[in-house]
N, CA, C, O and CB atoms as a CASP TS submission, in Angstrom:
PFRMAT TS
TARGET T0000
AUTHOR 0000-0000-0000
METHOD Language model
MODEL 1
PARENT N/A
ATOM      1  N   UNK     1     -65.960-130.192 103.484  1.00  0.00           N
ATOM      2  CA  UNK     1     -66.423-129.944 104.840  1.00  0.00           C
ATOM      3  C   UNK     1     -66.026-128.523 105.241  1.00  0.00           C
ATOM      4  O   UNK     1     -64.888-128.166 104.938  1.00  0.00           O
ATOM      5  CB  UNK     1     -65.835-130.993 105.834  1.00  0.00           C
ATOM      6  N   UNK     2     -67.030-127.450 106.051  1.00  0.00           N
ATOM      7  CA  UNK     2     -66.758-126.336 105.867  1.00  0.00           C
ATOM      8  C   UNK     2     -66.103-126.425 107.181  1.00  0.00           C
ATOM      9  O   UNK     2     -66.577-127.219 107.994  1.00  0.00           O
ATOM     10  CB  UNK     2     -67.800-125.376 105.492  1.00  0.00           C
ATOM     11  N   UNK     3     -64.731-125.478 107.605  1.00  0.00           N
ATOM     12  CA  UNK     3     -63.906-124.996 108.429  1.00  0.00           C
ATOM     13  C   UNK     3     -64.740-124.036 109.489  1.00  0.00           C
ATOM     14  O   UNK     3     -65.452-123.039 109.370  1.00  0.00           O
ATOM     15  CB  UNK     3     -62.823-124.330 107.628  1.00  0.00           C
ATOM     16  N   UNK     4     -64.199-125.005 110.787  1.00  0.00           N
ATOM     17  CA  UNK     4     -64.786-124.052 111.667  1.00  0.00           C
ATOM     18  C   UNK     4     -64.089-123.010 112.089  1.00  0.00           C
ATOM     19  O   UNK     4     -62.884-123.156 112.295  1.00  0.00           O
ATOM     20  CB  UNK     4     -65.197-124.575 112.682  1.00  0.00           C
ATOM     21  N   UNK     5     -64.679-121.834 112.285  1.00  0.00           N
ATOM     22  CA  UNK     5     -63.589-120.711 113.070  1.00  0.00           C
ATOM     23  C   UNK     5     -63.595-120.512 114.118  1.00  0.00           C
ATOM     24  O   UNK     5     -64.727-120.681 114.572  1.00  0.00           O
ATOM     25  CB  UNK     5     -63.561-119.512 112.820  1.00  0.00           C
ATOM     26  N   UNK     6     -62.754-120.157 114.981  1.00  0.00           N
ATOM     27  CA  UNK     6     -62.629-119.999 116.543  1.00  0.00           C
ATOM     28  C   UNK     6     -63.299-119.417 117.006  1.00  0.00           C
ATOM     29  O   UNK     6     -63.244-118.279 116.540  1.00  0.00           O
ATOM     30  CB  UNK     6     -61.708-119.579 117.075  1.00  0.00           C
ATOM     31  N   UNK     7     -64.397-119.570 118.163  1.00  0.00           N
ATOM     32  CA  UNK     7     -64.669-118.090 118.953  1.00  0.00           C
ATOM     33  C   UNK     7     -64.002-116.938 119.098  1.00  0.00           C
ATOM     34  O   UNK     7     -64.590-115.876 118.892  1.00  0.00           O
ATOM     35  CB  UNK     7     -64.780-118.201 120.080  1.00  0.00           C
ATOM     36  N   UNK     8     -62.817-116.964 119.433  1.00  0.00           N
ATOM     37  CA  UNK     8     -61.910-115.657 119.940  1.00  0.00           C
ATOM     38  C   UNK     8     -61.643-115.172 118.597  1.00  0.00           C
ATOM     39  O   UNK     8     -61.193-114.044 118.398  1.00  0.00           O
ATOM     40  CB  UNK     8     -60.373-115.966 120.900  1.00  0.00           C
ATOM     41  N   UNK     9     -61.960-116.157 117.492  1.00  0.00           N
ATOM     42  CA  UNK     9     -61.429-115.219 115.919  1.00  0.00           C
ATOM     43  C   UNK     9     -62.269-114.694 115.794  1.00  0.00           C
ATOM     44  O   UNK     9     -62.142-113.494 115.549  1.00  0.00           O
ATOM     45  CB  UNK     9     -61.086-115.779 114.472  1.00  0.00           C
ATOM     46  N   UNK    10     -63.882-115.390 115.905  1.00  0.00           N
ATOM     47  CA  UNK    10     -65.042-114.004 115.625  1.00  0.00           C
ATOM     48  C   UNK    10     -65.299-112.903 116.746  1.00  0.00           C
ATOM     49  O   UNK    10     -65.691-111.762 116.498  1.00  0.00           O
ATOM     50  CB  UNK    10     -66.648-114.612 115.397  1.00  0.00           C
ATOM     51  N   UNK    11     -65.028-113.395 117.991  1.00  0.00           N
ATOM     52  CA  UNK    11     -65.152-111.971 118.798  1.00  0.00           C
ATOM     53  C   UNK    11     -64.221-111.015 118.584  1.00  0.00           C
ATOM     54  O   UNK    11     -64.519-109.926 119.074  1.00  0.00           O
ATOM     55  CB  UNK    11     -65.099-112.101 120.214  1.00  0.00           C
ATOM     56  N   UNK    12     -62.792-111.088 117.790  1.00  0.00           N
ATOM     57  CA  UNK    12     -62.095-110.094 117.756  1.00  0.00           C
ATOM     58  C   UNK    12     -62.517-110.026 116.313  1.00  0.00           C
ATOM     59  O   UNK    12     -62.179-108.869 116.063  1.00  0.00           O
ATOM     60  CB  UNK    12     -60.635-110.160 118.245  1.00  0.00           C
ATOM     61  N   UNK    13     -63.024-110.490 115.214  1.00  0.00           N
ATOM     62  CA  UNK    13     -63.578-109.392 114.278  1.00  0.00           C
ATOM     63  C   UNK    13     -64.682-109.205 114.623  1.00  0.00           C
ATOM     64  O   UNK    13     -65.008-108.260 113.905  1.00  0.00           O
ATOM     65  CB  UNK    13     -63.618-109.583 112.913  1.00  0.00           C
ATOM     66  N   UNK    14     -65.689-109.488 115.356  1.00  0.00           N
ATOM     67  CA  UNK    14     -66.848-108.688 115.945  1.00  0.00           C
ATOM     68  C   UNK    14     -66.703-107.413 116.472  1.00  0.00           C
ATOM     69  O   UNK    14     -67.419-106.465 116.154  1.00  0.00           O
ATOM     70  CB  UNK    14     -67.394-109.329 116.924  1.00  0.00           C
ATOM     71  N   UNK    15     -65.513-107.355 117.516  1.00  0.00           N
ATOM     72  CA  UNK    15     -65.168-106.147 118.044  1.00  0.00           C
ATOM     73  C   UNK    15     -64.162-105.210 117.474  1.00  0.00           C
ATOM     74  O   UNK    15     -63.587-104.226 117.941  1.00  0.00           O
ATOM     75  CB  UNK    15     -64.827-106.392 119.173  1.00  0.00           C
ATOM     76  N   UNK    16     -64.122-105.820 116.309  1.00  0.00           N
ATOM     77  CA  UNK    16     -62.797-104.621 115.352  1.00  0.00           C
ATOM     78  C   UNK    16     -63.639-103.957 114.120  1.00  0.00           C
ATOM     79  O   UNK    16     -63.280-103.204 113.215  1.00  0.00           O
ATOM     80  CB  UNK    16     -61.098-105.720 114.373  1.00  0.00           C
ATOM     81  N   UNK    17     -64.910-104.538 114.450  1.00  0.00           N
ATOM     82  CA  UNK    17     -66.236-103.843 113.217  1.00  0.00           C
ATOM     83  C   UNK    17     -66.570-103.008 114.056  1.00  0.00           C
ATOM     84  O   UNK    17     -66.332-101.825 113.813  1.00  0.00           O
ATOM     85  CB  UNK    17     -67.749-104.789 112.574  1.00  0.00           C
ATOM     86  N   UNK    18     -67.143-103.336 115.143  1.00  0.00           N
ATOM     87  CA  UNK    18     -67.628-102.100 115.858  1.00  0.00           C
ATOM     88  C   UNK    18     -66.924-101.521 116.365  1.00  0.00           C
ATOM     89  O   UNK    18     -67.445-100.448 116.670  1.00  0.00           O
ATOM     90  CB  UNK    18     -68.408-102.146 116.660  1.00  0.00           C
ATOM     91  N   UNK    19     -65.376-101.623 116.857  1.00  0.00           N
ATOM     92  CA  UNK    19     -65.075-100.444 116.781  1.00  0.00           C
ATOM     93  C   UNK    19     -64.587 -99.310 116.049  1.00  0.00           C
ATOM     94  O   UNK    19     -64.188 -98.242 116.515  1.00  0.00           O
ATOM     95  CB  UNK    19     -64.716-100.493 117.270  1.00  0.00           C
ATOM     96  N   UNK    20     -64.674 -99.707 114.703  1.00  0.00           N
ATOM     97  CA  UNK    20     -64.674 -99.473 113.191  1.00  0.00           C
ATOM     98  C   UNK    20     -65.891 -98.366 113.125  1.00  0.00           C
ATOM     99  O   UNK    20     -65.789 -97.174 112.834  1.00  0.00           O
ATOM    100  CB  UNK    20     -64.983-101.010 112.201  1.00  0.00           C
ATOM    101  N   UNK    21     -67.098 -99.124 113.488  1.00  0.00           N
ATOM    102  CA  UNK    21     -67.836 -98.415 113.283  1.00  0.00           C
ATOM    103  C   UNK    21     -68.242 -97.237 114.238  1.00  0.00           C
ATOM    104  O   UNK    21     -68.620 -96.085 114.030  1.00  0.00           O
ATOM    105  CB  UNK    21     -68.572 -99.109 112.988  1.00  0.00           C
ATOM    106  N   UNK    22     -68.012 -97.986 115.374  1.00  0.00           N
ATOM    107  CA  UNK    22     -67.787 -96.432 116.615  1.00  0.00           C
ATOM    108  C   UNK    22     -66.886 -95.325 116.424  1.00  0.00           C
ATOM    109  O   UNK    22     -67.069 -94.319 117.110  1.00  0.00           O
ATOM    110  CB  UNK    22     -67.174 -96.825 118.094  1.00  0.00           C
ATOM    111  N   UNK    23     -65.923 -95.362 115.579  1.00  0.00           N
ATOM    112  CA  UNK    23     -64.778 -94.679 115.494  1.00  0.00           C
ATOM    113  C   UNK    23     -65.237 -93.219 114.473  1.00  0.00           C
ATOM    114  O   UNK    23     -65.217 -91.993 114.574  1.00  0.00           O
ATOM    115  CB  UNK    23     -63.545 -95.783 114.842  1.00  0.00           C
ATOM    116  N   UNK    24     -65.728 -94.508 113.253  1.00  0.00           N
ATOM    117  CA  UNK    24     -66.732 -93.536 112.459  1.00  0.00           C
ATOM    118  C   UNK    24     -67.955 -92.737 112.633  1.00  0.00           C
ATOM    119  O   UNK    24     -68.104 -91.623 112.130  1.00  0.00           O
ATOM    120  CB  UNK    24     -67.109 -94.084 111.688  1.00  0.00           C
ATOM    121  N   UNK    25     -68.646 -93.216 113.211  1.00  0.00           N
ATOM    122  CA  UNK    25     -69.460 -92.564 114.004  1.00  0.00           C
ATOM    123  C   UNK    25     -68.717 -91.244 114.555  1.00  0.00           C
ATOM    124  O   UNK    25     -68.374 -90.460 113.670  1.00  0.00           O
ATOM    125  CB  UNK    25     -69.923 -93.512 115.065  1.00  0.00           C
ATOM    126  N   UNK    26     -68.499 -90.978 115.515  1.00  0.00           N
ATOM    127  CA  UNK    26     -67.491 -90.300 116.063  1.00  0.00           C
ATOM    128  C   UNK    26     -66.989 -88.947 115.574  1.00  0.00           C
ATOM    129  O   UNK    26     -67.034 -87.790 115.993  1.00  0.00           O
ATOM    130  CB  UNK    26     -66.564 -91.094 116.043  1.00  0.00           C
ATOM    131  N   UNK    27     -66.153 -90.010 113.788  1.00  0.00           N
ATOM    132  CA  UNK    27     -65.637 -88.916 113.544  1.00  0.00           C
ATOM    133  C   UNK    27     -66.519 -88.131 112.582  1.00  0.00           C
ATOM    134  O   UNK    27     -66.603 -86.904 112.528  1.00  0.00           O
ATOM    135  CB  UNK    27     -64.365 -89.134 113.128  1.00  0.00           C
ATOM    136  N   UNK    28     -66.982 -88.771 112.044  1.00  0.00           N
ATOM    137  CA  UNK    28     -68.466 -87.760 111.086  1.00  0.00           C
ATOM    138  C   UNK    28     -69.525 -87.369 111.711  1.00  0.00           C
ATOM    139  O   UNK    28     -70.596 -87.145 111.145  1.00  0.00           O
ATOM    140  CB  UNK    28     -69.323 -88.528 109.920  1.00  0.00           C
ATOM    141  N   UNK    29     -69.308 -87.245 113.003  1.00  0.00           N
ATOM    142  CA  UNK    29     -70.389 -86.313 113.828  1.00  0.00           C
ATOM    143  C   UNK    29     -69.712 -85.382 114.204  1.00  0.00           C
ATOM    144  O   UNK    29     -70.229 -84.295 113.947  1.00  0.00           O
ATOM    145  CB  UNK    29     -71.125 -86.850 115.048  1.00  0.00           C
ATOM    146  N   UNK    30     -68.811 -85.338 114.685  1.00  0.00           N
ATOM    147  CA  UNK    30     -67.544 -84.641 114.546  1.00  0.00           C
ATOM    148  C   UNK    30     -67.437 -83.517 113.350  1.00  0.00           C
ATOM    149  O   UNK    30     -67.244 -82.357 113.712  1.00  0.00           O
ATOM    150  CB  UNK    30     -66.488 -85.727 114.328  1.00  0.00           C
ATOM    151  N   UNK    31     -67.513 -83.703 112.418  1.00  0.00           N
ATOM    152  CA  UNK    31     -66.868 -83.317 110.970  1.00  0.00           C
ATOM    153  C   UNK    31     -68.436 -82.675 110.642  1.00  0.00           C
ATOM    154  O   UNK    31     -68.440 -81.574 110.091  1.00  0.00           O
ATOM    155  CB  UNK    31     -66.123 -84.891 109.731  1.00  0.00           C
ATOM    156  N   UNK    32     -69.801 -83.328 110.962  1.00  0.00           N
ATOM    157  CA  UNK    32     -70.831 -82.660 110.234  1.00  0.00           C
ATOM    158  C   UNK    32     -70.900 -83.581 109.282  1.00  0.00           C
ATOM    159  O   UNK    32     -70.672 -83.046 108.197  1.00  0.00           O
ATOM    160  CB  UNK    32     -70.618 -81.240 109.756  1.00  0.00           C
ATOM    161  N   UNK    33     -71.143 -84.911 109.167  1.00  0.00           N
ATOM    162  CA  UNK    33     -71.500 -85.676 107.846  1.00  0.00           C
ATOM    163  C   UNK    33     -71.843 -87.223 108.673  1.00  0.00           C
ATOM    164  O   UNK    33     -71.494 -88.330 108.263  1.00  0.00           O
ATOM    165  CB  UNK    33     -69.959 -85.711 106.479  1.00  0.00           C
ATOM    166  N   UNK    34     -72.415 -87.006 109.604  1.00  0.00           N
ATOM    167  CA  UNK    34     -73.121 -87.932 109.914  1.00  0.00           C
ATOM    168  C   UNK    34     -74.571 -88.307 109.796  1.00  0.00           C
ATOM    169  O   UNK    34     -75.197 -89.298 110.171  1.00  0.00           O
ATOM    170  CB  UNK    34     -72.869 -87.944 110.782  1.00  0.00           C
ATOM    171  N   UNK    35     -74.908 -87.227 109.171  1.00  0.00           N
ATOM    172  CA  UNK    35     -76.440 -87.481 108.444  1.00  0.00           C
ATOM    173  C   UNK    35     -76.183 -88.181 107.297  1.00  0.00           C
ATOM    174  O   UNK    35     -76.705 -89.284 107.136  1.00  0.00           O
ATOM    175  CB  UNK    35     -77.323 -86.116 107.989  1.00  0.00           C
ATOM    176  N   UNK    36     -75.244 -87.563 106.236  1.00  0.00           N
ATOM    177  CA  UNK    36     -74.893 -88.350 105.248  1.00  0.00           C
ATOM    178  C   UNK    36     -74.431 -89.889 105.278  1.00  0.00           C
ATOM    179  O   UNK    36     -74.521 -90.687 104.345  1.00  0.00           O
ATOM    180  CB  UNK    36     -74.043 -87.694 104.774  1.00  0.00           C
ATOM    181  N   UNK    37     -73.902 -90.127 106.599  1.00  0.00           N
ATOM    182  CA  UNK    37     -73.587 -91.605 106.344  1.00  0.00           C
ATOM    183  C   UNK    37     -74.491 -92.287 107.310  1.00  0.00           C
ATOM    184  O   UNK    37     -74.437 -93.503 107.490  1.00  0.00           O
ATOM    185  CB  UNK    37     -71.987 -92.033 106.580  1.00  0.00           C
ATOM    186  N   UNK    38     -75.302 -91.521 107.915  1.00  0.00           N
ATOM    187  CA  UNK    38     -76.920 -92.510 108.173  1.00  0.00           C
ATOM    188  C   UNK    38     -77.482 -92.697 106.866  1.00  0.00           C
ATOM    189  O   UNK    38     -77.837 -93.819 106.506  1.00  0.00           O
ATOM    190  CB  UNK    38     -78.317 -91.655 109.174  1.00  0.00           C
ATOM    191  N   UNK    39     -77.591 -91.717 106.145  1.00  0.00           N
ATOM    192  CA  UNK    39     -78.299 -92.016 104.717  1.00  0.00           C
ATOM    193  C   UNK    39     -77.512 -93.157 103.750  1.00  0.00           C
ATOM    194  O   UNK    39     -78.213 -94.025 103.230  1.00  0.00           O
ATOM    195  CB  UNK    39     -78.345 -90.515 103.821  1.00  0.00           C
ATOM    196  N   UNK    40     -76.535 -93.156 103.589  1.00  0.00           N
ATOM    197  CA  UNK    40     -75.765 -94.442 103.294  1.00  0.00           C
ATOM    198  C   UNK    40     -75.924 -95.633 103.656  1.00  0.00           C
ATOM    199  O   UNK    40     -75.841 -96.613 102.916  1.00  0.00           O
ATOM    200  CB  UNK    40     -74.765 -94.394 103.585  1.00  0.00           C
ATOM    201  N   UNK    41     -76.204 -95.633 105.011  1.00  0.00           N
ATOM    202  CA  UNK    41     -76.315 -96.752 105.758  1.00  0.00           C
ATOM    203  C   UNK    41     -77.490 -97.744 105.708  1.00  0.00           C
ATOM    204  O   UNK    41     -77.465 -98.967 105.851  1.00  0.00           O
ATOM    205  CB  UNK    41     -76.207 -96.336 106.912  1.00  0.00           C
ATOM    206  N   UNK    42     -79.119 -96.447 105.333  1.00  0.00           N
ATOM    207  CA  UNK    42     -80.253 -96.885 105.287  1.00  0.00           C
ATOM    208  C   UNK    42     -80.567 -97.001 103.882  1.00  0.00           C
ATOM    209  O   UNK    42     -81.694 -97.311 103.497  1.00  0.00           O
ATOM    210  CB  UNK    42     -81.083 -96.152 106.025  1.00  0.00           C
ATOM    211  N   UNK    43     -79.491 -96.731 103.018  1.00  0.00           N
ATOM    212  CA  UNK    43     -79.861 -97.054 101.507  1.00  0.00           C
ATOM    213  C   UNK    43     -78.788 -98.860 101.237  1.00  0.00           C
ATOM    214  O   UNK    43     -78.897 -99.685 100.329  1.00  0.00           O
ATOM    215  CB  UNK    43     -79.112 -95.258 100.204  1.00  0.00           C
ATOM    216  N   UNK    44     -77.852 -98.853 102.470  1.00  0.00           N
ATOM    217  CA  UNK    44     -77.164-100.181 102.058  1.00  0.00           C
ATOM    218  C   UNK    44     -78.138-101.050 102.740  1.00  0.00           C
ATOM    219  O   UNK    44     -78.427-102.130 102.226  1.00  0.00           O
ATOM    220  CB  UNK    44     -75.510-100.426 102.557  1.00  0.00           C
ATOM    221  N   UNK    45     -78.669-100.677 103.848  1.00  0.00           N
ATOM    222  CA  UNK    45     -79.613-101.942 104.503  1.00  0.00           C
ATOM    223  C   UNK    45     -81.024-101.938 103.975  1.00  0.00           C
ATOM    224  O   UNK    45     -81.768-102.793 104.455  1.00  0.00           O
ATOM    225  CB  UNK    45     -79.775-101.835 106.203  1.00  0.00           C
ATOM    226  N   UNK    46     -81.621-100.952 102.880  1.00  0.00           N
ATOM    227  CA  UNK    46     -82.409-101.348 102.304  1.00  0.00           C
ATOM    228  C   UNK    46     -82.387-101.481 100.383  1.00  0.00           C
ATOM    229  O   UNK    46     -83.282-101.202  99.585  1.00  0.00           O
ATOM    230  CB  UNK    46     -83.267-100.612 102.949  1.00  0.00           C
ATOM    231  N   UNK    47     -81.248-101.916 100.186  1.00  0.00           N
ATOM    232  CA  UNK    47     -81.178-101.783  99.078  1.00  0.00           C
ATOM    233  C   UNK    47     -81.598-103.389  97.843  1.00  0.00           C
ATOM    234  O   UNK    47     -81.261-103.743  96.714  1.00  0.00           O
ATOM    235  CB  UNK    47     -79.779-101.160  99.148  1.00  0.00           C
ATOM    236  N   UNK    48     -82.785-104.085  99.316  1.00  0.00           N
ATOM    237  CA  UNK    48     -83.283-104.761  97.924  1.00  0.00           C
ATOM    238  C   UNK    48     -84.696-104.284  98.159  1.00  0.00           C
ATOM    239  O   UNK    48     -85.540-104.864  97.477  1.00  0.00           O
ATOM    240  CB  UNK    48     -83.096-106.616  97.702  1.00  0.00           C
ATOM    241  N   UNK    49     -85.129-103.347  98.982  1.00  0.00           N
ATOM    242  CA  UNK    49     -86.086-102.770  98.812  1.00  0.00           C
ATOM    243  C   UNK    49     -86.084-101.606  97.519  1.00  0.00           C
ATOM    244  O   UNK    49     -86.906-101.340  96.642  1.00  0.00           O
ATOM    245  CB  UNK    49     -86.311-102.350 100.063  1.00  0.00           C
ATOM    246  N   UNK    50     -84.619-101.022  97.904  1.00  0.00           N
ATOM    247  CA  UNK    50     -85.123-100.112  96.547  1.00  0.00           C
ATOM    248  C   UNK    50     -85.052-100.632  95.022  1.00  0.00           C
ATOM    249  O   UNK    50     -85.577-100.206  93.994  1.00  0.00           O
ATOM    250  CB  UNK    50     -84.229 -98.811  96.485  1.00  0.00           C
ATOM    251  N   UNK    51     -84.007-101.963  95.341  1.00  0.00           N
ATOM    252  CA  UNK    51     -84.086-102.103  93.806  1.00  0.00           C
ATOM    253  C   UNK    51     -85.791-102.873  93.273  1.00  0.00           C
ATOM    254  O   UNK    51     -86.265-102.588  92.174  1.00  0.00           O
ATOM    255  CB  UNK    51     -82.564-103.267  93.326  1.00  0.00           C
ATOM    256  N   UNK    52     -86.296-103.543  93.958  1.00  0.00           N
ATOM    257  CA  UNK    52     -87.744-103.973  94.065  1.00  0.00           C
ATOM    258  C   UNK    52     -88.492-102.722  93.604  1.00  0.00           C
ATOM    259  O   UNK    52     -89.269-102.864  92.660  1.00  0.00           O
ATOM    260  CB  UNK    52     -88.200-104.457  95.619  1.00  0.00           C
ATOM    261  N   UNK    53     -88.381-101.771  94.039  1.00  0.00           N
ATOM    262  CA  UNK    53     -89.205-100.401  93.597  1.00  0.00           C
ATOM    263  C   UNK    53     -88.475-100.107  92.597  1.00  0.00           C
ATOM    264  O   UNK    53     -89.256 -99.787  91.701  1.00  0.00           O
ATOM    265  CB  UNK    53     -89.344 -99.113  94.610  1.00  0.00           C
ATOM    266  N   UNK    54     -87.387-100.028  92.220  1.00  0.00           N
ATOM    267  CA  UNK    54     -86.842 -99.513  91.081  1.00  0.00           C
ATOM    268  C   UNK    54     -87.031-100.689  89.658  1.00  0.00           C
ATOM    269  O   UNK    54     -87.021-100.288  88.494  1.00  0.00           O
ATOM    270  CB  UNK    54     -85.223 -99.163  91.520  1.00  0.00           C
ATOM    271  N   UNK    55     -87.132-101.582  89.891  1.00  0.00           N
ATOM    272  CA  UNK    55     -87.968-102.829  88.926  1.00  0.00           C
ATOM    273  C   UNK    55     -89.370-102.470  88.694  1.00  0.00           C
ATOM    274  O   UNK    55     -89.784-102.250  87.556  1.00  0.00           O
ATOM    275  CB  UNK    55     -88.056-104.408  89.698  1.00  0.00           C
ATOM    276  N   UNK    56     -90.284-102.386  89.970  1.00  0.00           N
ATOM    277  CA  UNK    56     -91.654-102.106  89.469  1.00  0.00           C
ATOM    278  C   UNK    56     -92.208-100.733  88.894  1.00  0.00           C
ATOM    279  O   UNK    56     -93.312-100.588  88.371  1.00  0.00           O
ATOM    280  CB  UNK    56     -92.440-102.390  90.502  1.00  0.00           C
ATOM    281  N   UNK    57     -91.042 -99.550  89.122  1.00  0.00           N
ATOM    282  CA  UNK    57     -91.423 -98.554  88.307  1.00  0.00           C
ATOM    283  C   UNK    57     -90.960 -99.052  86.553  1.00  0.00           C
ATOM    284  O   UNK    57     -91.689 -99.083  85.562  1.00  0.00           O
ATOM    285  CB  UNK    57     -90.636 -97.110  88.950  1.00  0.00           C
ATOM    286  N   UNK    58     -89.886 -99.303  86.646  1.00  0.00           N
ATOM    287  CA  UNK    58     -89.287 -99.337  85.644  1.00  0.00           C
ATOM    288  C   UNK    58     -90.242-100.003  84.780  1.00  0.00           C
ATOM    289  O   UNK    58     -90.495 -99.519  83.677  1.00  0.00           O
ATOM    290  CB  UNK    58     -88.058 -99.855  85.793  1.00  0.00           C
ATOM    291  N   UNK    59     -90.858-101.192  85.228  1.00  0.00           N
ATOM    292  CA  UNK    59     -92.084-102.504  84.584  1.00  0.00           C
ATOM    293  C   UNK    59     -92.966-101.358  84.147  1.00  0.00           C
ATOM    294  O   UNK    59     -93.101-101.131  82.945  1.00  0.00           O
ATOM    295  CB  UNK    59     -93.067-103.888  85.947  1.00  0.00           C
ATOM    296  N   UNK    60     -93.647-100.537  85.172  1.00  0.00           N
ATOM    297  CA  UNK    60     -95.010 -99.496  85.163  1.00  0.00           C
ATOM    298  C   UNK    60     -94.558 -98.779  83.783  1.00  0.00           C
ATOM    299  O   UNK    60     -95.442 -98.764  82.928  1.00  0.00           O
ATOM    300  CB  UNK    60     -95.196 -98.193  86.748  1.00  0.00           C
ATOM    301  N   UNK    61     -93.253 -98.149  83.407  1.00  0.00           N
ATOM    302  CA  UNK    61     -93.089 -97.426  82.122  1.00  0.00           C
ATOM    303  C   UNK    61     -93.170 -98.163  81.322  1.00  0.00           C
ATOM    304  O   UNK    61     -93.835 -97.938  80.311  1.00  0.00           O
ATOM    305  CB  UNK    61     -92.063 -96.753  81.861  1.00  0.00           C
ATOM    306  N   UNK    62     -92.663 -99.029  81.479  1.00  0.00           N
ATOM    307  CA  UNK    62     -92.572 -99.932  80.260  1.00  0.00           C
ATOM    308  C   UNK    62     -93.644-100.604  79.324  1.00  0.00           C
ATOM    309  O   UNK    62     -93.689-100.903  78.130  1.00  0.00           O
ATOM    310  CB  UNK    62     -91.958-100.893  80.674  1.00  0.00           C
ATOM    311  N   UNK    63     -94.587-100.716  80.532  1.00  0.00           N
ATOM    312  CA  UNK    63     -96.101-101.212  80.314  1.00  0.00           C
ATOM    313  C   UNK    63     -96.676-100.252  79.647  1.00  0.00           C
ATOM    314  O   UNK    63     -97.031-100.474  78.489  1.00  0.00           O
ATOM    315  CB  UNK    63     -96.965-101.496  81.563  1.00  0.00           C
ATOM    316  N   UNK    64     -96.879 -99.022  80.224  1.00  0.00           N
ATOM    317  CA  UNK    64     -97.354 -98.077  79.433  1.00  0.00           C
ATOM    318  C   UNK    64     -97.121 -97.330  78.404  1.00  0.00           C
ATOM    319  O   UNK    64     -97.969 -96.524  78.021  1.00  0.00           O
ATOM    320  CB  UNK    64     -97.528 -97.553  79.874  1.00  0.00           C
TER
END
């Protein structure tokens, strides 16, 4: 039987991610490398898109 967790346990790791992530934010805009970790960000939240493209090229050489 799976364990329930508390509300107040997920709102305080809800709010210790974001402010994790606000912090970072912050400081790599700050620093000049906050383009770089948008680009990070949009390669982790699409990364079964790329591997999907990186399969069907890979198939396309292979075929040919």
């Amino acid at each position: 039987m799976p364990q329930l967790v508390p509300p107040s346990l997920r709102w305080r790791k809800f709010l210790l991610k974001a402010a994790a992530v606000v912090t970072t934010e912050v400081v790599l805009n700050a620093v000049g490398l906050d383009t770089l970790a948008n680009y990070v960000e949009f390669l982790d939240n699409h990364s079964s898109t790329i591997s999907t493209i990186a399969e069907t090229v890979s198939n396309l050489i292979t075929f040919v």
